[in-house]
C-alpha positions as CSV (number, residue, x, y, z in Angstrom):
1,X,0.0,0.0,0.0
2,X,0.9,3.1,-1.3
3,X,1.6,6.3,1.4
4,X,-0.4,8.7,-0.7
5,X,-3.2,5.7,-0.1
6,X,-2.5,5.2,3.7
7,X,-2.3,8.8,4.2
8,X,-5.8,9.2,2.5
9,X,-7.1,6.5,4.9
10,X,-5.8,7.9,7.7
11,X,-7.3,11.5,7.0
12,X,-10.7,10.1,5.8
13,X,-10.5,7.9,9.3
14,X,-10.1,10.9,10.7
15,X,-13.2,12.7,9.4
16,X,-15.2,9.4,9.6
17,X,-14.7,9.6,13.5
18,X,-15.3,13.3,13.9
19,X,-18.6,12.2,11.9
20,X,-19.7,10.0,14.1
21,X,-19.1,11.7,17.2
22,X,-21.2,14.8,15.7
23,X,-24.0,11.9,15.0
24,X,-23.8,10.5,18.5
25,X,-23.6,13.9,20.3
26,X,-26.4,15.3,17.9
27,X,-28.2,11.9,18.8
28,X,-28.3,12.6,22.8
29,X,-28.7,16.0,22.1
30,X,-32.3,15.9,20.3
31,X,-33.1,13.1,22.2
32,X,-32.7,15.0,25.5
33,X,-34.4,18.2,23.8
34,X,-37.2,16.0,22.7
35,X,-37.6,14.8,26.1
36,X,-37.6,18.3,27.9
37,X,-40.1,19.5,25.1
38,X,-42.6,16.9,26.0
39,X,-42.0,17.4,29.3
40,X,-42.7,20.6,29.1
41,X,-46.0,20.0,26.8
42,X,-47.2,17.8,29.5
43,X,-46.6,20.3,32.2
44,X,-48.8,22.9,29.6
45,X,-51.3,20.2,29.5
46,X,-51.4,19.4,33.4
47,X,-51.7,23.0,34.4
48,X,-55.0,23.5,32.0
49,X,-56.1,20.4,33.6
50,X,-55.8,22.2,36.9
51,X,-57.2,25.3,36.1
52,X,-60.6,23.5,34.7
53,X,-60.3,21.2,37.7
54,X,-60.1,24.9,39.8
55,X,-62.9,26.0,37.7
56,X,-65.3,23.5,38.2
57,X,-64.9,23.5,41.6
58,X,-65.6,27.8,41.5
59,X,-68.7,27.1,39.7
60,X,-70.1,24.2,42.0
61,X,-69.5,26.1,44.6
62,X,-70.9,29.0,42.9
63,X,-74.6,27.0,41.9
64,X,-74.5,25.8,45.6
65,X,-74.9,29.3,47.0
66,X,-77.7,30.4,44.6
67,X,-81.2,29.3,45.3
68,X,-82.2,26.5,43.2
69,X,-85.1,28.7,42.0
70,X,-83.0,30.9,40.7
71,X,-80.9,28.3,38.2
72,X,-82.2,25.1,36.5
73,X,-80.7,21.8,37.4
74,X,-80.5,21.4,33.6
75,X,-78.6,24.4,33.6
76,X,-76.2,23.9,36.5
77,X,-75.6,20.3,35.4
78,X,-74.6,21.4,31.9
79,X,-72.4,23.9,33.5
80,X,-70.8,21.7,35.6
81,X,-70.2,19.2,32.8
82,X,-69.0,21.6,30.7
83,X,-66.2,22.6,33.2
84,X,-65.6,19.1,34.6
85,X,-61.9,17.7,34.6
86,X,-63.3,14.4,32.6
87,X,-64.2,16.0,29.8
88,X,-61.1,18.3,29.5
89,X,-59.5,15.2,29.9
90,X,-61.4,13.7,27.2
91,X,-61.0,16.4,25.2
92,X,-56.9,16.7,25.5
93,X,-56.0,13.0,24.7
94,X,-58.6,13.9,21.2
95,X,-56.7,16.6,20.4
96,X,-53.4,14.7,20.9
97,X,-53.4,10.9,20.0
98,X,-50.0,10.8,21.5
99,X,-51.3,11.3,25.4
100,X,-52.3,7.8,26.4
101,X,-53.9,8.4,29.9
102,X,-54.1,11.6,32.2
103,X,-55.0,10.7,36.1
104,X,-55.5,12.7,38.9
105,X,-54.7,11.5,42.1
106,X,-55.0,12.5,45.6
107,X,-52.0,11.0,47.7
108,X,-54.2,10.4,50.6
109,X,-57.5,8.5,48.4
110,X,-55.0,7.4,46.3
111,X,-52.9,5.6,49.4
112,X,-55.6,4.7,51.1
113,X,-57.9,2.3,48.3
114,X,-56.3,3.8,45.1
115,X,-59.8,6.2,44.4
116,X,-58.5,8.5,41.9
117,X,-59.5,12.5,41.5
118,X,-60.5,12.3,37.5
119,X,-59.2,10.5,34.4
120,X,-58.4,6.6,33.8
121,X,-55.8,4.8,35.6
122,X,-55.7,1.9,32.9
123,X,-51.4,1.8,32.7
124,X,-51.1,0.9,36.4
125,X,-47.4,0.6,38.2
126,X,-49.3,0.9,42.1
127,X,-45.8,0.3,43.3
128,X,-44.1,2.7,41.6
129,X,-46.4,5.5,41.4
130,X,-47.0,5.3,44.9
131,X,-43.4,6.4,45.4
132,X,-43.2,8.7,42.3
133,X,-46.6,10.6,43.9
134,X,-45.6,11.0,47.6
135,X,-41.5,12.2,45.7
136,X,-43.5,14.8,43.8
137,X,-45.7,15.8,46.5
138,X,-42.5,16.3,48.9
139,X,-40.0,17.8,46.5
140,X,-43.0,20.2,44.4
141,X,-41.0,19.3,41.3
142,X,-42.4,17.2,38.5
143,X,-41.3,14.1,37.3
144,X,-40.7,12.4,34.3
145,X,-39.7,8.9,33.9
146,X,-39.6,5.9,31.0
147,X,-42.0,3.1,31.4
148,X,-42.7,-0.1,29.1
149,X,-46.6,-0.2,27.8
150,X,-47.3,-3.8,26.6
151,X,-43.7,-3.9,25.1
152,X,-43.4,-0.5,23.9
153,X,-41.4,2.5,25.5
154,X,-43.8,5.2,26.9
155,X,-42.9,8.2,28.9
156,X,-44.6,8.8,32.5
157,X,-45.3,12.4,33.8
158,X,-45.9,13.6,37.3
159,X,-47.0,17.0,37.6
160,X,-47.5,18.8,41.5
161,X,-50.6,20.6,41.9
162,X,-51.2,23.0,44.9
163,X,-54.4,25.1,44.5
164,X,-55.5,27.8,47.0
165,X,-56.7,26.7,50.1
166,X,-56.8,22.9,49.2
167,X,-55.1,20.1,49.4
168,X,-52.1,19.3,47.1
169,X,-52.3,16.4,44.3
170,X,-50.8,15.0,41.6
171,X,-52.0,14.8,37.4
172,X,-49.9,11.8,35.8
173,X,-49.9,12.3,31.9
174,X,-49.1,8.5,30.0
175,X,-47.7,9.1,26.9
176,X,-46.1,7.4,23.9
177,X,-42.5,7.7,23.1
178,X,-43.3,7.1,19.5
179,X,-43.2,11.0,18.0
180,X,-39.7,11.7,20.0
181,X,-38.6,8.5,18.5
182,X,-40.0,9.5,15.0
183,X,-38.1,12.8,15.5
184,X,-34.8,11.2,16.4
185,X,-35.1,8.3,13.7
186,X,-35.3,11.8,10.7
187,X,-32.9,13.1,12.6
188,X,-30.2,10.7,12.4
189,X,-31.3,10.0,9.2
190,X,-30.6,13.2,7.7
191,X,-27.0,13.8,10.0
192,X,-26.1,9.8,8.3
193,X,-27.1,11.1,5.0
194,X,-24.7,14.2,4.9
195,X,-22.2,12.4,7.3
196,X,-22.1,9.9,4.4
197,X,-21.8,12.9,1.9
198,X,-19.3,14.8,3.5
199,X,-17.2,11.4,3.9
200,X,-17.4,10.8,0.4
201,X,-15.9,14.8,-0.4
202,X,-13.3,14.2,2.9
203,X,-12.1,11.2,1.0
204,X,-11.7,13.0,-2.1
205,X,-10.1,16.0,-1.3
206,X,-8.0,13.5,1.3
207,X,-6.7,11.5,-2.1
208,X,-6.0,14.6,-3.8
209,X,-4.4,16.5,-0.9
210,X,-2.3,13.6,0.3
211,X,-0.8,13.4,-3.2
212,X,-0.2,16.9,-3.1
213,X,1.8,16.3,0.3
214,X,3.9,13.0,-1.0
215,X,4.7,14.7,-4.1
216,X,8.2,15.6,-2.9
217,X,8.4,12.8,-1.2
218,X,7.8,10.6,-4.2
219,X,10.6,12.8,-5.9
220,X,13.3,12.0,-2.8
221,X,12.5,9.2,-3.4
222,X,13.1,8.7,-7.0
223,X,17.0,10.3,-6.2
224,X,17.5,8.1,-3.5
225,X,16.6,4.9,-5.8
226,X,19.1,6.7,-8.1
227,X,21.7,7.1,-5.3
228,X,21.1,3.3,-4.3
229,X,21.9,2.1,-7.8
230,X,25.1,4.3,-7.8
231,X,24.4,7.4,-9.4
232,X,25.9,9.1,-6.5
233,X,26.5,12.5,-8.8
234,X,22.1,12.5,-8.5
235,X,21.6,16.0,-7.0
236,X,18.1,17.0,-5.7
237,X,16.5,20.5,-6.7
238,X,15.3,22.5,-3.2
239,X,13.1,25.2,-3.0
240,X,11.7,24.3,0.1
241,X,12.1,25.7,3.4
242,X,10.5,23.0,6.0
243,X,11.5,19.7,7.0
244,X,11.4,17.9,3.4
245,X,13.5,20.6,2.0
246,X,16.0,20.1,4.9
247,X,15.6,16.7,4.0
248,X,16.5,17.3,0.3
249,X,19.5,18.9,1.4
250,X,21.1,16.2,4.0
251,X,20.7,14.0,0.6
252,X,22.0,16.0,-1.7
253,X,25.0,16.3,1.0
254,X,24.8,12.3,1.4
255,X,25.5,11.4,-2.2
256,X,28.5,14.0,-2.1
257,X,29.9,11.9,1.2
258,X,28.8,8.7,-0.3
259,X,30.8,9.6,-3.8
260,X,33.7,11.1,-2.1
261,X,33.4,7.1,0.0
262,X,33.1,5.4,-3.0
263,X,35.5,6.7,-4.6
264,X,37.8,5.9,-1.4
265,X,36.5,1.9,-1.3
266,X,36.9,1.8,-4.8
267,X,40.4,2.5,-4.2
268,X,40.8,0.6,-1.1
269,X,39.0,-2.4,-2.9
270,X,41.8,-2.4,-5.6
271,X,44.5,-2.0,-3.1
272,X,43.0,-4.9,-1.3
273,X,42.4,-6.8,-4.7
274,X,46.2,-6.3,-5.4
275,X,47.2,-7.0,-2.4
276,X,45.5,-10.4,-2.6
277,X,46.4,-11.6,-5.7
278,X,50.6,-10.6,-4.8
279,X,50.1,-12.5,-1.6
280,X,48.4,-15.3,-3.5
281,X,51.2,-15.3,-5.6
282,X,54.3,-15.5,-3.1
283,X,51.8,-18.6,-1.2
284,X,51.8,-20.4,-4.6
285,X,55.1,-19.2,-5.8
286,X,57.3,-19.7,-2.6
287,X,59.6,-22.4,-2.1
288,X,58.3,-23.0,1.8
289,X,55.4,-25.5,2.5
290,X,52.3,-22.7,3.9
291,X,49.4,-24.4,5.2
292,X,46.5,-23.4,7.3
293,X,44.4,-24.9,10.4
294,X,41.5,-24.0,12.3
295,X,40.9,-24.1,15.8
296,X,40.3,-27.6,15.6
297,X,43.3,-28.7,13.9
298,X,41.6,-28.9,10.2
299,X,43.6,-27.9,7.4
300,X,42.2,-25.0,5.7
301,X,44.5,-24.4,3.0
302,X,47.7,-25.7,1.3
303,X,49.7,-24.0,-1.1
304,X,52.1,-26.3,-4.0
305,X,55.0,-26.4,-2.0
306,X,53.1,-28.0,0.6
307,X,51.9,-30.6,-2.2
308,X,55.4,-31.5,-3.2
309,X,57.2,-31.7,0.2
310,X,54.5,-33.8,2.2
311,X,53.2,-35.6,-0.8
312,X,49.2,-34.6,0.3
313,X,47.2,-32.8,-2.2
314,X,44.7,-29.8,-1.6
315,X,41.8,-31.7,-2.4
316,X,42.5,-34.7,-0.3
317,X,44.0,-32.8,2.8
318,X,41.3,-29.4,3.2
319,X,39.6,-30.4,5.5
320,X,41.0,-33.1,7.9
321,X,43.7,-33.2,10.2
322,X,47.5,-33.4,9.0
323,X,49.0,-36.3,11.0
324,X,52.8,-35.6,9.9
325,X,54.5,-35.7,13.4
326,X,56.9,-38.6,13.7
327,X,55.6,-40.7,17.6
328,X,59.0,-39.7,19.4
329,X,57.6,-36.0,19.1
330,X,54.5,-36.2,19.9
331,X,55.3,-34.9,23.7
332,X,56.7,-32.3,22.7
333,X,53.6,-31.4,20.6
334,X,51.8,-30.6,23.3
335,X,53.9,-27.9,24.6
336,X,54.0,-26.2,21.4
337,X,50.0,-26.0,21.5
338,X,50.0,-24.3,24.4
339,X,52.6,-21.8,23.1
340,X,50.0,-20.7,20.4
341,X,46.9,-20.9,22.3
342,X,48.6,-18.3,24.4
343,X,49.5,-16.5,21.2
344,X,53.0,-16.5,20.7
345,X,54.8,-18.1,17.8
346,X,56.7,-21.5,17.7
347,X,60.2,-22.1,16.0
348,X,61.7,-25.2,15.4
349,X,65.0,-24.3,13.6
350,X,65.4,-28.2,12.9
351,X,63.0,-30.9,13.1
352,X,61.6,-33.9,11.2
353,X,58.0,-34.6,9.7
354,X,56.5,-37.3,8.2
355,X,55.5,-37.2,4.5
356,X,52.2,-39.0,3.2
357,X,54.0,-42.2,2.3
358,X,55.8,-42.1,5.9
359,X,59.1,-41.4,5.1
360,X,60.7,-38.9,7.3
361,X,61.8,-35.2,6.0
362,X,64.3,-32.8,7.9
363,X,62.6,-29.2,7.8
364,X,62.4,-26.3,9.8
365,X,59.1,-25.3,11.2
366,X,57.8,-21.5,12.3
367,X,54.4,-21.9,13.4
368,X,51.9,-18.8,14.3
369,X,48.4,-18.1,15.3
370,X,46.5,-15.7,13.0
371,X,44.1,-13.0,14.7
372,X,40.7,-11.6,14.3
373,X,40.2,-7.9,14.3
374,X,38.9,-8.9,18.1
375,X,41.9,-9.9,18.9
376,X,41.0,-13.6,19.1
377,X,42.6,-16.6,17.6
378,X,41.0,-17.8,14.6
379,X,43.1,-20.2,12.6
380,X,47.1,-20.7,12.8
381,X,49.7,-20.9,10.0
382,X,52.8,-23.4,9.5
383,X,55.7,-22.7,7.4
384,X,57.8,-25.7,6.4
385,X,61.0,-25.3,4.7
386,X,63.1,-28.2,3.5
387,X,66.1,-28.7,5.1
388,X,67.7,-31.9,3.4
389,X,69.3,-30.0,0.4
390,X,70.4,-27.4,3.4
391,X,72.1,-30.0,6.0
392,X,73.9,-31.6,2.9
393,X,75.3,-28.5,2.0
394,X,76.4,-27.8,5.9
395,X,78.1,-31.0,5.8
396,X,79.7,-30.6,2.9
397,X,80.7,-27.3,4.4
398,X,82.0,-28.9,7.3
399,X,84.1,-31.7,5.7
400,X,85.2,-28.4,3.1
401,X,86.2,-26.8,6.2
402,X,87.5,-29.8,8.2
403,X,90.0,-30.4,4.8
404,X,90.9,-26.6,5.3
405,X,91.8,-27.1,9.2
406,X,93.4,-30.7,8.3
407,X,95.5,-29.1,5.5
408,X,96.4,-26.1,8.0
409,X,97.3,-28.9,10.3
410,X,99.5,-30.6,8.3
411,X,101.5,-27.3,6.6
412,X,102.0,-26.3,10.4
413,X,102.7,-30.1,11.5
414,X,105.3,-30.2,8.4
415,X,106.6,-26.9,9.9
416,X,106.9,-28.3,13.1
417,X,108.4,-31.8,13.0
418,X,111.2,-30.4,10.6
419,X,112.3,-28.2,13.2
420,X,113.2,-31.6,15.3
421,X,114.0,-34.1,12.2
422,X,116.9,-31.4,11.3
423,X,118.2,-31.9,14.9
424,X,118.1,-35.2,15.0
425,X,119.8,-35.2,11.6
426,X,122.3,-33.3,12.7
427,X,123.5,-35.5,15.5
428,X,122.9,-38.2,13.7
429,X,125.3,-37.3,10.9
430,X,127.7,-36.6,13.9
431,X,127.6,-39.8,15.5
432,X,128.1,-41.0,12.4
433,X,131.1,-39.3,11.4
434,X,132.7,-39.5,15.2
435,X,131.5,-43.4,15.2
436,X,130.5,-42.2,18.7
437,X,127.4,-42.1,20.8
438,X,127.2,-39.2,23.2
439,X,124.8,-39.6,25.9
440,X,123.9,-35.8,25.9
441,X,122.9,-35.6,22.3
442,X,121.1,-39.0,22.7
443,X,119.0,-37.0,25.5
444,X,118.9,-34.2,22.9
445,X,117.2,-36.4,20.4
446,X,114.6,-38.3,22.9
447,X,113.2,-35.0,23.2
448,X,112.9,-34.0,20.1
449,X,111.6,-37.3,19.4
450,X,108.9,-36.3,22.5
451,X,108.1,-33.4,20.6
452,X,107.3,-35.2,17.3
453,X,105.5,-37.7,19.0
454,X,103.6,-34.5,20.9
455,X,102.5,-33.0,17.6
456,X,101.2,-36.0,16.0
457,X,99.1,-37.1,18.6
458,X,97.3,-33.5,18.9
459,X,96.8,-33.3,15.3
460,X,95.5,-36.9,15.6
461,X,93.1,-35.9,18.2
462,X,91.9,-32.8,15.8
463,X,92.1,-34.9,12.2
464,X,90.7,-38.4,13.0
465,X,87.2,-38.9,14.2
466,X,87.5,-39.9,17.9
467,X,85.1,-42.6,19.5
468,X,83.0,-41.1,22.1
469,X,81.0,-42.5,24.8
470,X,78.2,-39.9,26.3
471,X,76.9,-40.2,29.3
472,X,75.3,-38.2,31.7
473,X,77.8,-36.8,34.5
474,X,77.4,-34.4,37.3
475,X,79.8,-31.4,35.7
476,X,80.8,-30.5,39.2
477,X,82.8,-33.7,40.3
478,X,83.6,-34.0,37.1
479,X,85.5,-30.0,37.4
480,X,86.3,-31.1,41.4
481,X,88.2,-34.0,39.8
482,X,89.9,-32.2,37.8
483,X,90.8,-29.2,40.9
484,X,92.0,-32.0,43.2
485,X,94.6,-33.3,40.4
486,X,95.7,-30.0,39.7
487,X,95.8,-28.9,43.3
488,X,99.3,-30.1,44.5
489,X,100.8,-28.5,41.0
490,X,99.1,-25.3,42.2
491,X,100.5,-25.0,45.5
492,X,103.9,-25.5,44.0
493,X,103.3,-22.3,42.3
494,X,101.7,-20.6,44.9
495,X,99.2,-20.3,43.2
496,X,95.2,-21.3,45.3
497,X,92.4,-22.2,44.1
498,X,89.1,-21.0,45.2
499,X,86.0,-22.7,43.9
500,X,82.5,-21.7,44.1
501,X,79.9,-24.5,43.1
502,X,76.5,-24.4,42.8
503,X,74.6,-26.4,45.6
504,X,71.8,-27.8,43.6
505,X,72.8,-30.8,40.9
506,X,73.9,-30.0,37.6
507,X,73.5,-32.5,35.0
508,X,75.2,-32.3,31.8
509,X,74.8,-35.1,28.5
510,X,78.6,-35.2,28.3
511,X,82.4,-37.4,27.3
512,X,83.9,-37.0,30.6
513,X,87.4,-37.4,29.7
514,X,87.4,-35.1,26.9
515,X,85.4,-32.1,29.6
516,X,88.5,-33.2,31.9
517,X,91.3,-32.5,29.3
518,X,89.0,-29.1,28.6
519,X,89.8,-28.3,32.5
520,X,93.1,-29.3,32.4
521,X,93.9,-27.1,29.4
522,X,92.1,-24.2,30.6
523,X,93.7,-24.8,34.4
524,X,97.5,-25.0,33.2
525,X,97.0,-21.7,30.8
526,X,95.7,-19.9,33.9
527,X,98.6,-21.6,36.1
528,X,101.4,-21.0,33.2
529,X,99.9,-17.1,33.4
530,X,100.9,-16.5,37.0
531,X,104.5,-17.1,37.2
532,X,104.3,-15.0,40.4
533,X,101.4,-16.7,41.8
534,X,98.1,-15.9,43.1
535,X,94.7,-17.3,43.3
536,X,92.2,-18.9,40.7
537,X,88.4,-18.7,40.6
538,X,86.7,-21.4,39.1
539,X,82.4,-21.0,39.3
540,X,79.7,-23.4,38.9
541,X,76.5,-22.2,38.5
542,X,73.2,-22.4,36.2
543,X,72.7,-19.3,35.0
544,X,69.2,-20.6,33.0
545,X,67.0,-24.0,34.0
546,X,68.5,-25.3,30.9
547,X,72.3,-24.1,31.0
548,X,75.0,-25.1,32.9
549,X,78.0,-22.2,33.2
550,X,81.8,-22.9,34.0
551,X,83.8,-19.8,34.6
552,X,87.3,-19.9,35.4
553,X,89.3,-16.6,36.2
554,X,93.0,-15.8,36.8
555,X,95.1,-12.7,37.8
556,X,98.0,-13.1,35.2
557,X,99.1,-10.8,32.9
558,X,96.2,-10.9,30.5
559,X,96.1,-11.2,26.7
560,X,96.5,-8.3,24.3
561,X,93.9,-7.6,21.5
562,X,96.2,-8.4,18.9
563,X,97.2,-12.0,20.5
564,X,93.3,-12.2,21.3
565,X,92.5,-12.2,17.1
566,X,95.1,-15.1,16.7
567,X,93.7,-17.2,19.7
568,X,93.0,-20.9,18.5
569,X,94.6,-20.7,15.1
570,X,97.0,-24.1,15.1
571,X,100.5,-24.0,16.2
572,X,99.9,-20.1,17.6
573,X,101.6,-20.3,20.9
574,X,104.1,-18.2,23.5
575,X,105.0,-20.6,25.7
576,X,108.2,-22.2,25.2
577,X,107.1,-25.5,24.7
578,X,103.5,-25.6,23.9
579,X,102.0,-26.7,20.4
580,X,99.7,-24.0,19.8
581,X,96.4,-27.1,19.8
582,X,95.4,-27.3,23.1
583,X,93.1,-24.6,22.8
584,X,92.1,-26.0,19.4
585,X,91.5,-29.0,20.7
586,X,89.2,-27.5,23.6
587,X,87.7,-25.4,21.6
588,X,86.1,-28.2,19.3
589,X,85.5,-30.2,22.0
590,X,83.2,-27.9,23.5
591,X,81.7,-27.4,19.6
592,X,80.9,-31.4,19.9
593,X,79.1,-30.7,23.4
594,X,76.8,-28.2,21.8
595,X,78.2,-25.6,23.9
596,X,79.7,-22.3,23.9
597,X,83.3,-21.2,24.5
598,X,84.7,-17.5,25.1
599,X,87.9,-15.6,26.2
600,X,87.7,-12.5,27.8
601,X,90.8,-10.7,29.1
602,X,92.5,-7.1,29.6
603,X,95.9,-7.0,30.1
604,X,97.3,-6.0,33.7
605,X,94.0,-7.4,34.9
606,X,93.7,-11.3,34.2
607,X,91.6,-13.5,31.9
608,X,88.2,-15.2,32.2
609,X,87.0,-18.1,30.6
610,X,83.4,-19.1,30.0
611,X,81.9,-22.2,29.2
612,X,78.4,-23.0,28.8
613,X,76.5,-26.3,28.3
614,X,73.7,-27.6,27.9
615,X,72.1,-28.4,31.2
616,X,70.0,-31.3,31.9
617,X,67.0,-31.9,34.2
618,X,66.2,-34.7,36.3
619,X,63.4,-35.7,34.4
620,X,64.9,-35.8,31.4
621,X,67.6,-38.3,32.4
622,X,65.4,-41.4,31.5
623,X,63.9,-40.7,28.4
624,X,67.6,-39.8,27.5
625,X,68.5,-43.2,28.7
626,X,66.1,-44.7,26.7
């Protein structure tokens, strides 16, 4: 339904209620009129009832006092039956067919056998005309009232009388209600017929005004229909001053907002578009295995790379969970969950998946959750990279740069034993020439000999792969071992150690000779760097739950910067008999721990040496067994 329509049926509601109230009020209006006017006919009618009443009574009187000589008894009668209430009586309800019955009636005759004054008392109520007579009587007000006569509404009048020097009574008028019904019926009639009229003209003039009103509605609303198809440079035409022109111009200043916005989105939407498409691109382009899950652990997407390193494609994975973690990582699995749930990224620079066909693949894993614009976690991404083609190069490396070291080695080991061969020539080629043997040079070339032998068996220790058995070792006997062997050498020195060890048990995965030769090295430097004595600090301590930390500190003369650059290159020594490996040697060692060694030092001030290694916990020491 059209608003020009429900505005038209709203007005003409409008008048059709107005209407009806003007029919009902003009209803009880000329009902009550009606009413009062018959009431007021019957009081007309009761009062010349009373005034013949009054007259007969004068000339009764009157003919009573004269001698009956004087006036016939035909005469008198016919007076008094010309003046009689009856025929007034008579003659009223003939002259007006609508009076029914007219009764006069003495309260006292009337209480005492219901003997009436004059008229008919046919339309009898005893009961209530009995109360209605003695209320008139009291008040001296008439009173009108309805009464039903054999079905039909009548109207009831009781009129006071009070003549001079006589008792009061009452005249009761019965009459129909017929001509104020008659009245009332043309009345309404007429006020329906123009109600019905007007009506017709209201709804009319209601059409034709309502479209008159809508009209600019109807042609907002044809710009708006334009706006909401895009035509945002639509511009309304206002020459209105009241609320629809206001409203013409918030619309006309809404399709300027809503271009300049479209125009913005537009933008937006292409930069988005882009956007989309070049990450789409490096997903499907990139060499790293991407793929999505939901909060459940579904896969939601896969990009190629994922296809070729797992083996799974998109249209058999999307969907279901990825089981690609290997059984002896599934603990660990757990933890990482609970990283992510709490938001924060996983890592895993090396690790091993399963493939579809269940062979094993070395990758690297960074896994992170992805986040709603509430802030909440709705899915989580994995990026796999390959790591085979990446550990074969390292080794490579590593043999590349263990040929390196070992060729190093040997041009310094060359360097090194000719020194000693040249001596031992030398004497040789005397002993030969004096056909001799001197028991100093033969000293002379056992130690050289010594040396050689020295030389060889460090670069062994560096060159040849050495067999290794790991086990797990509290690091601080294996460090008080190596004090209490060392502590008689000290005090020859004068030189004290003073140890600090942590109370609590630290377990490290370790070869406990090789740790001890690591001690030992470290422990004679720091001894051979305090010719004048002094004391050594050696601490034990865990400095993380997972790290175990070894420092040891002297107060000898310190290493210069420039020595500190050449530190662990082979043969690169200043003691007068050293090799220039130990450190070498302690160094890797440490390297096949997993650990971390460093040299700090200032000169004048002493050096400090800091190992760390990996630190076990208690828990761990069974699985490890396993």
């Amino acid at each position: 339904m059209s608003i020009k329509t429900k505005l038209s049926l709203i007005m003409s509601f409008f008048a059709l209620v107005l209407l009806s109230l003007n029919i009902a009020l003009s209803y009880f209006s000329t009902r009550d009129n009606l009413r009062n006017l018959s009431e007021a006919n019957m009081m007309v009618t009761a009062r010349q009832i009373a005034l013949a009443v009054e007259q007969s009574r004068s000339v009764n009187e009157y003919i009573k006092r004269q001698n009956h000589g004087e006036i016939s008894r035909v005469m008198a009668e016919g007076m008094l039956q010309m003046t009689s209430p009856e025929r007034i009586t008579q003659e009223t309800l003939r002259s007006n067919p609508h009076l029914l019955e007219i009764t006069g009636i003495d309260l006292e005759t009337f209480q005492g056998g219901g003997r009436i004054l004059f008229g008919t008392y046919n339309y009898a109520n005893d009961t209530m005309d009995h109360k209605a007579v003695r209320e008139v009587i009291q008040k001296g007000e008439s009173l009108l009232q309805d009464i039903s006569i054999n079905g039909e509404r009548g109207l009831e009048s009781f009129i006071p009388i009070s003549p001079v020097n006589k008792g009061p009574y009452v005249i009761r008028i019965v009459s129909s209600y017929e001509p104020i019904s008659s009245v009332i019926s043309k009345q309404m009639f007429s006020q329906i017929t123009i109600s019905l009229v007007l009506l017709q003209i209201v709804i009319f003039a209601s059409y034709i005004l309502a479209g008159e009103i809508i009209r600019p509605i109807q042609d907002i609303l044809i710009k708006v229909n334009q706006l909401s198809s895009g035509k945002f440079e639509t511009r309304m035409r206002v020459n209105r001053r009241d609320e629809l022109g206001l409203l013409g111009q918030k619309i006309n200043t809404m399709a300027v907002s809503l271009g300049h916005y479209t125009a913005e989105l537009e933008q937006k939407n292409e930069e988005i578009r882009s956007m989309n498409e070049y990450l789409e691109s490096i997903i499907s382009q990139t060499a790293d295995a991407i793929h999505l899950i939901d909060l459940e652990g579904n896969i939601l997407r896969v990009n190629p790379a994922f296809e070729c390193l797992y083996g799974w494609t998109s249209e058999g994975i999307v969907g279901k969970k990825l089981d690609y973690i290997p059984s002896f990582l599934e603990q660990d699995q757990e933890e990482w969950r609970r990283e992510l749930e709490q938001g924060r990224s996983v890592i895993l620079p090396e690790t091993v998946r399963k493939r579809k066909d269940g062979s094993l693949v070395e990758v690297s894993i960074s896994e992170s959750p992805i986040f709603d614009k509430f802030g909440r976690i709705s899915a989580y991404i994995c990026i796999s990279r390959d790591m085979t083609e990446h550990n074969r190069m390292e080794e490579l490396l590593r043999r590349s740069e263990k040929l390196t070291t070992v060729g190093q080695l040997a041009a310094g080991v060359a360097h090194e034993i000719r020194n000693p061969l040249t001596t031992l020539r030398g004497f040789l080629q005397m002993q030969q020439h004096s056909k001799t043997m001197n028991p100093l040079h033969t000293d002379i070339m056992l130690s050289e000999l010594d040396r050689i032998n020295l030389i060889v068996s460090e670069f062994l220790i560096l060159a040849k792969p050495q067999a290794v058995n790991f086990q797990t070792k509290d690091v601080r006997y294996t460090l008080g071992d190596v004090v209490s062997l060392l502590d008689s050498e000290a005090h020859l020195h004068n030189i004290e150690f003073s140890v600090h060890f942590s109370a609590e048990t630290i377990l490290v995965h370790c070869e406990e000779n090789q740790l001890k030769q690591v001690f030992i090295n470290i422990l004679k430097n720091a001894m051979e760097a305090m010719p004048s004595g002094g004391q050594i600090t050696l601490m034990l301590y865990s400095e993380e739950p997972h790290l175990a930390v070894i420092r040891v500190i002297d107060e000898g003369e310190g290493i210069s910067k420039e020595r500190m650059q050449k530190l662990g290159e082979p043969f690169y020594t200043n003691k007068e008999k050293g090799t220039g490996l130990g450190l070498m040697i302690s160094q890797r060692i440490i390297e096949t721990h997993k650990g971390c060694f460093q040299i700090e030092s200032e000169v004048g001030k002493g050096t400090v040496v800091t190992i760390t290694l990996p630190r076990l916990q208690e828990e761990e020491v069974p699985q490890l067994m396993e």
